[in-house]
Biopython code that builds the backbone (N, CA, C, O; Angstrom):
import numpy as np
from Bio.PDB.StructureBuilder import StructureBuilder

atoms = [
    (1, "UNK", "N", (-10.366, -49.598, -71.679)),
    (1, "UNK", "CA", (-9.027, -50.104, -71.970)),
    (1, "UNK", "C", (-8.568, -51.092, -70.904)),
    (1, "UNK", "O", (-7.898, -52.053, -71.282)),
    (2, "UNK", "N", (-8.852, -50.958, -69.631)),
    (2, "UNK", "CA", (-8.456, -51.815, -68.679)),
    (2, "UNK", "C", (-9.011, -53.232, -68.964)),
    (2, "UNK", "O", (-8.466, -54.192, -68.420)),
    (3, "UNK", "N", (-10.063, -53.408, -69.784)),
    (3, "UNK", "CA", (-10.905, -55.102, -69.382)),
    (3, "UNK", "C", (-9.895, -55.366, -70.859)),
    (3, "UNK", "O", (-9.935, -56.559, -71.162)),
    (4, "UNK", "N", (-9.174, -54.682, -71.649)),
    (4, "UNK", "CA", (-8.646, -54.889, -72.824)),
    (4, "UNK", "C", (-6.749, -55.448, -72.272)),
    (4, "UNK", "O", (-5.994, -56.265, -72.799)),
    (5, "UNK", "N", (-6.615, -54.798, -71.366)),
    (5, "UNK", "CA", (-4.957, -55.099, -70.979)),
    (5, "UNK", "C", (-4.407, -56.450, -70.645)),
    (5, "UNK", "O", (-3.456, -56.966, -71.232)),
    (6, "UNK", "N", (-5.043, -56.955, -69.706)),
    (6, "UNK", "CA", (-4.366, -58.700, -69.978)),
    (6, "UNK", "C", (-4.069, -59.242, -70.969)),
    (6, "UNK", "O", (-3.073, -59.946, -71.132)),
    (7, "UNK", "N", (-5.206, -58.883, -72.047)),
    (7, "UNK", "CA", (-5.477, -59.979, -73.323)),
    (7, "UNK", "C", (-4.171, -59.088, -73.825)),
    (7, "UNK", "O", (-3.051, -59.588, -73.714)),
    (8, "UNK", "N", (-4.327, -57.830, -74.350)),
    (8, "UNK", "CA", (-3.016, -57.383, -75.253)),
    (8, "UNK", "C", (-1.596, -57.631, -74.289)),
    (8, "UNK", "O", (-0.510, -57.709, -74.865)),
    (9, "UNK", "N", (-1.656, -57.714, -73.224)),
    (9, "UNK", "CA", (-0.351, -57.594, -72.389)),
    (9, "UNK", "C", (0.148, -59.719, -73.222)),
    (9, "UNK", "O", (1.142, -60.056, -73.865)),
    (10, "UNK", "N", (-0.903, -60.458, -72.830)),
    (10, "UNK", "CA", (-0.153, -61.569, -73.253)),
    (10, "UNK", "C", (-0.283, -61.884, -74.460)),
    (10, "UNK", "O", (0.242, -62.925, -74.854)),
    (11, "UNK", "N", (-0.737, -61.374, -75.004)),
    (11, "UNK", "CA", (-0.948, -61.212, -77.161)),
    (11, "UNK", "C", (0.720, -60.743, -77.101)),
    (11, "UNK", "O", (1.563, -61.597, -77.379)),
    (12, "UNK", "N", (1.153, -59.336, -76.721)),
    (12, "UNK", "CA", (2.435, -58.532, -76.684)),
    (12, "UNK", "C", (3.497, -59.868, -76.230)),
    (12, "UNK", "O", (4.463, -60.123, -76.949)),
    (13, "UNK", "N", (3.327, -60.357, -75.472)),
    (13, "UNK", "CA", (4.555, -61.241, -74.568)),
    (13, "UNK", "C", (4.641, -62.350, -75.677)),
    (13, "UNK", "O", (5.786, -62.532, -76.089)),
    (14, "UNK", "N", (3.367, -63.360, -76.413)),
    (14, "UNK", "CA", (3.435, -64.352, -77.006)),
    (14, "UNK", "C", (4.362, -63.521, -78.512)),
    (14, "UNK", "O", (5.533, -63.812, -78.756)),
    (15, "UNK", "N", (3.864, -62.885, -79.040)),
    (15, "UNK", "CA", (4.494, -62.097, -80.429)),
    (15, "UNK", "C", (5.822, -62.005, -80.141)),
    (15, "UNK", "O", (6.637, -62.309, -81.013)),
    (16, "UNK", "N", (6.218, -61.600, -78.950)),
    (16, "UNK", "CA", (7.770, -61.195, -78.557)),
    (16, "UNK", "C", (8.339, -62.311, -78.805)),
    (16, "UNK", "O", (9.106, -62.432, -79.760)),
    (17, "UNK", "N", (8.046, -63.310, -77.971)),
    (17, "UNK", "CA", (8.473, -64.747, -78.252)),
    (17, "UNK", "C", (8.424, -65.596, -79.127)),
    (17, "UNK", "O", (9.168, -66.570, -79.247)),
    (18, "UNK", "N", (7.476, -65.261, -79.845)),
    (18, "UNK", "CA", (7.539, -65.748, -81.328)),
    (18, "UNK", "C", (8.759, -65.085, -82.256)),
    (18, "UNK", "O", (9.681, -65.666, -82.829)),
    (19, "UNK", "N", (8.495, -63.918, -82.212)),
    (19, "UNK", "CA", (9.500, -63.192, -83.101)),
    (19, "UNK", "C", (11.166, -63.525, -82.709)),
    (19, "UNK", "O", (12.015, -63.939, -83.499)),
    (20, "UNK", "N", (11.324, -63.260, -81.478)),
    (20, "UNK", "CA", (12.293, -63.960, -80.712)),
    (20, "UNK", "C", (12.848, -65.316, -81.395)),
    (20, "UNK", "O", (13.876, -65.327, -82.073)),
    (21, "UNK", "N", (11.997, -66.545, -81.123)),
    (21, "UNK", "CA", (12.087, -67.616, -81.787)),
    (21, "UNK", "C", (12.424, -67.612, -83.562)),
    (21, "UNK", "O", (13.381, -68.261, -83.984)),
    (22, "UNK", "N", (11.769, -67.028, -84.252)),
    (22, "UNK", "CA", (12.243, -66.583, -85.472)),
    (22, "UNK", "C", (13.157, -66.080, -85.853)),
    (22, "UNK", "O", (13.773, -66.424, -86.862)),
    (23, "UNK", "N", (13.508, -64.903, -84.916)),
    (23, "UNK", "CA", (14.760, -64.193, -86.067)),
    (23, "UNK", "C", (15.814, -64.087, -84.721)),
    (23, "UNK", "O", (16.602, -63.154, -84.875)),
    (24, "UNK", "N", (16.011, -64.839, -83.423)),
    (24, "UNK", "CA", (16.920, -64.837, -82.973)),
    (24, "UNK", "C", (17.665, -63.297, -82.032)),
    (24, "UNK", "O", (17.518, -62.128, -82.387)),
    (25, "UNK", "N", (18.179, -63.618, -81.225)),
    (25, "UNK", "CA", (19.280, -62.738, -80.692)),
    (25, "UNK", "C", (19.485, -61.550, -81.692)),
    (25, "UNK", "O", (19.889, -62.025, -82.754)),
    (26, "UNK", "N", (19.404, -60.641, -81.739)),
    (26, "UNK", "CA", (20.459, -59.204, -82.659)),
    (26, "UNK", "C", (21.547, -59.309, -82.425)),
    (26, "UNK", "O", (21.817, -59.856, -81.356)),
    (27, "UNK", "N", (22.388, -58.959, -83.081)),
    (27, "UNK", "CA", (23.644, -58.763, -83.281)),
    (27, "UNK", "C", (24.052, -58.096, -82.058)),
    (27, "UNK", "O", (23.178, -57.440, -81.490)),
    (28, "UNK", "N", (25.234, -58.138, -81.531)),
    (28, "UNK", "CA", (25.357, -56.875, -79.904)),
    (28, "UNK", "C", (25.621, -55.768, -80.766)),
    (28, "UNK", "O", (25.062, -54.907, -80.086)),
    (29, "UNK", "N", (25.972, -55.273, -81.563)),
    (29, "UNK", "CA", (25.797, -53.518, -82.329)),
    (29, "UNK", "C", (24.933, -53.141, -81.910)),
    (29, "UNK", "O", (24.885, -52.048, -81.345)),
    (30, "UNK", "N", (23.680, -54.153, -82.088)),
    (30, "UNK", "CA", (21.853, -53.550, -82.039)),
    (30, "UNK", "C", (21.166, -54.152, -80.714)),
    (30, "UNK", "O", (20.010, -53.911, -80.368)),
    (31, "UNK", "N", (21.991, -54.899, -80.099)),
    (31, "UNK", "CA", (21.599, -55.502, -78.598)),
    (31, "UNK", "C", (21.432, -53.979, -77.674)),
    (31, "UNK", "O", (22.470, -53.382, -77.390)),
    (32, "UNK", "N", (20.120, -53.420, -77.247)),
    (32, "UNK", "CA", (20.123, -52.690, -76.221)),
    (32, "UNK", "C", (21.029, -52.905, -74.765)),
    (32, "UNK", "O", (21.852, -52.112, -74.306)),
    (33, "UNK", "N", (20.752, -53.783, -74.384)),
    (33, "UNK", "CA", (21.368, -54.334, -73.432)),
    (33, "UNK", "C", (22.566, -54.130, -73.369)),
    (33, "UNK", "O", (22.999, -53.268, -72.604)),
    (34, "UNK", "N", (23.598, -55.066, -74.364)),
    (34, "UNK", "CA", (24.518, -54.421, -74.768)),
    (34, "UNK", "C", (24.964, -52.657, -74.444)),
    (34, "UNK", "O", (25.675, -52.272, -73.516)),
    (35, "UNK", "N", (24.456, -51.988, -75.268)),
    (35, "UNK", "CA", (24.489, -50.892, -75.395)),
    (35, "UNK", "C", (24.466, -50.257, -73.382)),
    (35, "UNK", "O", (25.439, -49.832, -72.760)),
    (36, "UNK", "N", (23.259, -50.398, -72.943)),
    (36, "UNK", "CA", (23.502, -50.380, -71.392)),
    (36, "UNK", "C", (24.680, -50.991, -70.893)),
    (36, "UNK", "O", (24.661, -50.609, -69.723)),
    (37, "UNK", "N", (25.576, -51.613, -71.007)),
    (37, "UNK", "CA", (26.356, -52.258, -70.349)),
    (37, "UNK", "C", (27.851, -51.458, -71.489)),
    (37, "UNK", "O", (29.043, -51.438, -71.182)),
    (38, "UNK", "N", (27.596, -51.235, -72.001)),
    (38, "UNK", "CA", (28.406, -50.119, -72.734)),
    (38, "UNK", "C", (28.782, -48.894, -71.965)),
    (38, "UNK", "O", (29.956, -48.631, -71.706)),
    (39, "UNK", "N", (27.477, -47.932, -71.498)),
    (39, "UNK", "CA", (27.230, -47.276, -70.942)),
    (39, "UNK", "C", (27.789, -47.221, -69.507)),
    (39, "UNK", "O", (28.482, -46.315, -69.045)),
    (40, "UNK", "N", (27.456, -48.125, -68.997)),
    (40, "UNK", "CA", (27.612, -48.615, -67.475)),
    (40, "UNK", "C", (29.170, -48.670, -67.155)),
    (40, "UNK", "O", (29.786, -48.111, -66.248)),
    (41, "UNK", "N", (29.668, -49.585, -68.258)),
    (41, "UNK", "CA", (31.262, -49.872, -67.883)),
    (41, "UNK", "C", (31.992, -48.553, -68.249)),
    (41, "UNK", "O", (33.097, -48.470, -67.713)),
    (42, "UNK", "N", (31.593, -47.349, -69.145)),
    (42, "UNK", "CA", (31.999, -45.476, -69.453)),
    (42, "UNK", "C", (32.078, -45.297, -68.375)),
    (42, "UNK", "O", (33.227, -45.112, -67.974)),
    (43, "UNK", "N", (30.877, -45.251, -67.263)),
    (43, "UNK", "CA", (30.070, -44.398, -65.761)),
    (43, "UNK", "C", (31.395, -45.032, -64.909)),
    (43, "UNK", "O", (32.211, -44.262, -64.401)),
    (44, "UNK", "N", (31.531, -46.451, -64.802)),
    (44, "UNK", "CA", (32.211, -47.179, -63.974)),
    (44, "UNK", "C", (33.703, -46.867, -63.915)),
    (44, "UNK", "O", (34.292, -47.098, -62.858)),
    (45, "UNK", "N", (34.272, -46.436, -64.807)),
    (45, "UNK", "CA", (35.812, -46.094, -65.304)),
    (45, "UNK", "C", (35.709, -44.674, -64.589)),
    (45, "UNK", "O", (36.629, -44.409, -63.816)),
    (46, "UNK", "N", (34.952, -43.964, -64.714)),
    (46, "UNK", "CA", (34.466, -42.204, -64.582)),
    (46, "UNK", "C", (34.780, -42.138, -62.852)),
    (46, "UNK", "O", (35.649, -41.634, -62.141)),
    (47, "UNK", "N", (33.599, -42.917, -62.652)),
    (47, "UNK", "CA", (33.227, -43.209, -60.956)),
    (47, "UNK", "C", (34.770, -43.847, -59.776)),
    (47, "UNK", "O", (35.191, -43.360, -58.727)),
    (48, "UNK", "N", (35.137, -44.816, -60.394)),
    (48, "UNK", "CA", (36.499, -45.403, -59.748)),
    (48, "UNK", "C", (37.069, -44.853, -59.090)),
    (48, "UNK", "O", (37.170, -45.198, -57.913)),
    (49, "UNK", "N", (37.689, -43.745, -59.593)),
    (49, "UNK", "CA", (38.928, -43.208, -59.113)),
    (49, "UNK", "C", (38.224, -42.131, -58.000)),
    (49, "UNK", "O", (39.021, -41.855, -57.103)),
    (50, "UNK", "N", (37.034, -41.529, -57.878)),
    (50, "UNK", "CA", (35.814, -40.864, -57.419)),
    (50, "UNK", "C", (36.097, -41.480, -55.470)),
    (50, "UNK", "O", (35.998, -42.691, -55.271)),
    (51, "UNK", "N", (36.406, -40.583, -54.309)),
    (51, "UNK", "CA", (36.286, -41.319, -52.727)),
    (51, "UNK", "C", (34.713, -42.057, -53.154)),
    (51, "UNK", "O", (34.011, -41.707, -54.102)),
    (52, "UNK", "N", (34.486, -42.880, -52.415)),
    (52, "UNK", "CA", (33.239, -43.959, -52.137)),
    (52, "UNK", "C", (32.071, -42.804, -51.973)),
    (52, "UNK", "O", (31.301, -42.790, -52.933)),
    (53, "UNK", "N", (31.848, -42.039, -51.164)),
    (53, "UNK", "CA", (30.665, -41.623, -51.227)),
    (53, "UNK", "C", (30.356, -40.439, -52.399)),
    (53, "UNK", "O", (29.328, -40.518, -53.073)),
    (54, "UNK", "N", (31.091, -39.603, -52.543)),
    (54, "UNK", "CA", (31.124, -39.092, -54.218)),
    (54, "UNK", "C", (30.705, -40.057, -55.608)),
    (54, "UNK", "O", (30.056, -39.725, -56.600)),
    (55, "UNK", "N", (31.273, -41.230, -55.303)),
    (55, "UNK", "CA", (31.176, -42.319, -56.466)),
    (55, "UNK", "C", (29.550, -42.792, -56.249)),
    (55, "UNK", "O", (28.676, -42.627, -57.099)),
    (56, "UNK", "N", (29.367, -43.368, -55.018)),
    (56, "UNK", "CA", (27.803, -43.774, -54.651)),
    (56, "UNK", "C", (27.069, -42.317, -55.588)),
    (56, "UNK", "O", (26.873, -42.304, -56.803)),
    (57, "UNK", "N", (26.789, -41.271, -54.688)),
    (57, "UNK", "CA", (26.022, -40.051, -55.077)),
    (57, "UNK", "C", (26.199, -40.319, -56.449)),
    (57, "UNK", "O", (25.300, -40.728, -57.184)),
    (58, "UNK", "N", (27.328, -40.095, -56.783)),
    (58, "UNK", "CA", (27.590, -39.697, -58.385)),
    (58, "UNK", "C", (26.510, -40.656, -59.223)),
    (58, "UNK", "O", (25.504, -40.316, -59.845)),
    (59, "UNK", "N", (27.151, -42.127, -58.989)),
    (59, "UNK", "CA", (26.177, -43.510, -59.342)),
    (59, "UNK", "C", (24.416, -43.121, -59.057)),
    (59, "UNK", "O", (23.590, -43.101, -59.969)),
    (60, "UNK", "N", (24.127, -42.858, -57.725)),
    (60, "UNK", "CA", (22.365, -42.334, -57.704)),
    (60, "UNK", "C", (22.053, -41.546, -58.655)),
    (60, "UNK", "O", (20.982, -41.571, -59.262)),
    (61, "UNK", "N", (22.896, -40.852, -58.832)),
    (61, "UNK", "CA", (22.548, -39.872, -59.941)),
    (61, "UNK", "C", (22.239, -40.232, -61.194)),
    (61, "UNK", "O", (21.176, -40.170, -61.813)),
    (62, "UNK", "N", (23.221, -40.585, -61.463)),
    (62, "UNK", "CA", (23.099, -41.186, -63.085)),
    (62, "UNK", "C", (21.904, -42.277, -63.317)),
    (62, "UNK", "O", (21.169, -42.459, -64.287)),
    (63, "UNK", "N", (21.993, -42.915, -62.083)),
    (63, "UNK", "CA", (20.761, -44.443, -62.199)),
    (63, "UNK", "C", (19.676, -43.317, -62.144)),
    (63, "UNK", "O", (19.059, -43.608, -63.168)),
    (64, "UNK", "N", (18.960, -42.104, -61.575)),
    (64, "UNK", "CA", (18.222, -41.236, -61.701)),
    (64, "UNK", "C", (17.918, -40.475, -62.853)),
    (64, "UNK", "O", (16.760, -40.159, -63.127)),
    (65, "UNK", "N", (18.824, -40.185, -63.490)),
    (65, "UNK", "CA", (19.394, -39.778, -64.947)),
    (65, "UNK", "C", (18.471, -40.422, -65.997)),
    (65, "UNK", "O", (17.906, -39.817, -66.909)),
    (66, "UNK", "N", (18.387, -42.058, -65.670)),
    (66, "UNK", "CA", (18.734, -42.851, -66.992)),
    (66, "UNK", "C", (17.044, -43.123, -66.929)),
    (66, "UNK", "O", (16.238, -43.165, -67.859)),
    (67, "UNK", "N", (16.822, -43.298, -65.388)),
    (67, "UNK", "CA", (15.260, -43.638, -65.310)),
    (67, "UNK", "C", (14.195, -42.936, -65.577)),
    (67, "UNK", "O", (13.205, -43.467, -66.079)),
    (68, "UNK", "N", (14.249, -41.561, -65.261)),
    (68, "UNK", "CA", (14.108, -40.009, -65.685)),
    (68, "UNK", "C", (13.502, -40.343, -67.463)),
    (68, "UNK", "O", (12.376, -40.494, -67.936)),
    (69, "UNK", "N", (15.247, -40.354, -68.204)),
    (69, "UNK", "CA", (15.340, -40.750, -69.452)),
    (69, "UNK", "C", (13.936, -41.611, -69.793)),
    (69, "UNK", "O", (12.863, -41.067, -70.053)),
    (70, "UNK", "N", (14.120, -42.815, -69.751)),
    (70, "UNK", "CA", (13.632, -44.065, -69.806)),
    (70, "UNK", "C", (11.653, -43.393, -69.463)),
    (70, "UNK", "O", (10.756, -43.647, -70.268)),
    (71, "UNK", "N", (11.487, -42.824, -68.552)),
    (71, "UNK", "CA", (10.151, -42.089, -68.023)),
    (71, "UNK", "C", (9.694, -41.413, -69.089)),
    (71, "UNK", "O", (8.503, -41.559, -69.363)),
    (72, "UNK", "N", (10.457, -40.598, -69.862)),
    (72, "UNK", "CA", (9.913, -39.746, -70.653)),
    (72, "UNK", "C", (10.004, -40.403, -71.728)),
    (72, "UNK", "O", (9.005, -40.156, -72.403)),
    (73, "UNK", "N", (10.746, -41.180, -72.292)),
    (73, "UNK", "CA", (10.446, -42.037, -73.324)),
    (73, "UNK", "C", (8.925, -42.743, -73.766)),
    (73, "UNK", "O", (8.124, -42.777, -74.701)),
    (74, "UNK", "N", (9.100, -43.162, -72.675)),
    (74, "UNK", "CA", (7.629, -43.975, -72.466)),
    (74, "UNK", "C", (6.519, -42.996, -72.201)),
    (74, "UNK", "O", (5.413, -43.315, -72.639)),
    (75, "UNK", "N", (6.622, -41.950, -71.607)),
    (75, "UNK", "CA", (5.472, -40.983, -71.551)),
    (75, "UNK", "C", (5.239, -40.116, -73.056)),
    (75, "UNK", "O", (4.078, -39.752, -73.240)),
    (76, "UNK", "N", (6.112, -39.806, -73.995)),
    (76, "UNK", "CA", (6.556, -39.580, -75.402)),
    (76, "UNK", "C", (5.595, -40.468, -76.401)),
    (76, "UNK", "O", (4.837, -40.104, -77.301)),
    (77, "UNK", "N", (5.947, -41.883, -75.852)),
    (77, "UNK", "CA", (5.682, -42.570, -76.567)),
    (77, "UNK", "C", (4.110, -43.179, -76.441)),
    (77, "UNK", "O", (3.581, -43.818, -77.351)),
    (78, "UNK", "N", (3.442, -42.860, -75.124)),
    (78, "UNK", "CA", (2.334, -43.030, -74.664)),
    (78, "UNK", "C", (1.302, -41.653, -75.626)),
    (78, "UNK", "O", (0.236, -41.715, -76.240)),
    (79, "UNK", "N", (2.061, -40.763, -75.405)),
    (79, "UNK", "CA", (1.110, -39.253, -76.206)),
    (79, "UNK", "C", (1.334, -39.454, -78.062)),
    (79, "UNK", "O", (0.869, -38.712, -78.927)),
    (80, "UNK", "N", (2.162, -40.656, -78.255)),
    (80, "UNK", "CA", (1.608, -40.592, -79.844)),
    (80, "UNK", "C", (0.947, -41.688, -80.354)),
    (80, "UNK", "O", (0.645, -41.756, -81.546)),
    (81, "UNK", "N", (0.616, -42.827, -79.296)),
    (81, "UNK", "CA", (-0.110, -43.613, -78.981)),
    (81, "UNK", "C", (-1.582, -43.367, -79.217)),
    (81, "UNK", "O", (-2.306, -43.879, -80.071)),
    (82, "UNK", "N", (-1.899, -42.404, -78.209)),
    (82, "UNK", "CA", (-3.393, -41.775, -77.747)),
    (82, "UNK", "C", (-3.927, -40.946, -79.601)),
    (82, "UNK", "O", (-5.001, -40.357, -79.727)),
]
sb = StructureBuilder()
sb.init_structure("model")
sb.init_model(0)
sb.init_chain("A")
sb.init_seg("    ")
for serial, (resi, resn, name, xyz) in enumerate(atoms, 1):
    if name == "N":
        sb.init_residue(resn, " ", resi, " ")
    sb.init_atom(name, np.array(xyz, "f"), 0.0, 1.0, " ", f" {name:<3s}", serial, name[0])
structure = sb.get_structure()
């Protein structure tokens, strides 16, 4: 699989960009990104009023939270892969 990963890594990147080029931006409903920054500005309202180092911790946390999240997704998604 390794002498196979460049070629699919830039096969994956060119398709993205193609498709990209074709059907454009999503709507922000369906924009992930979006959706993170949705998220972020909830945490941020939460955190504010929070003394500074409670708010920091609190913030590590959640950025720990999300990456965690994001880890097992991809490890999920790696075991139905195989």
């Amino acid at each position: 699989m390794t002498e196979l990963a460049p070629a699919l890594l830039a096969t994956a990147a060119l398709l993205a960009l193609a498709i990209d080029r074709w059907a454009g931006e999503p709507p922000a409903a369906w924009h992930p990104v979006v959706w993170m920054g949705h998220g972020l500005a909830r945490l941020g309202a939460r955190l504010w009023p929070l003394p500074p180092l409670q708010a920091r911790l609190a913030g590590a946390g959640a950025w720990c939270l999300g990456a965690l999240a994001c880890a097992g997704l991809a490890a999920r998604s790696e075991e139905h892969t195989s």
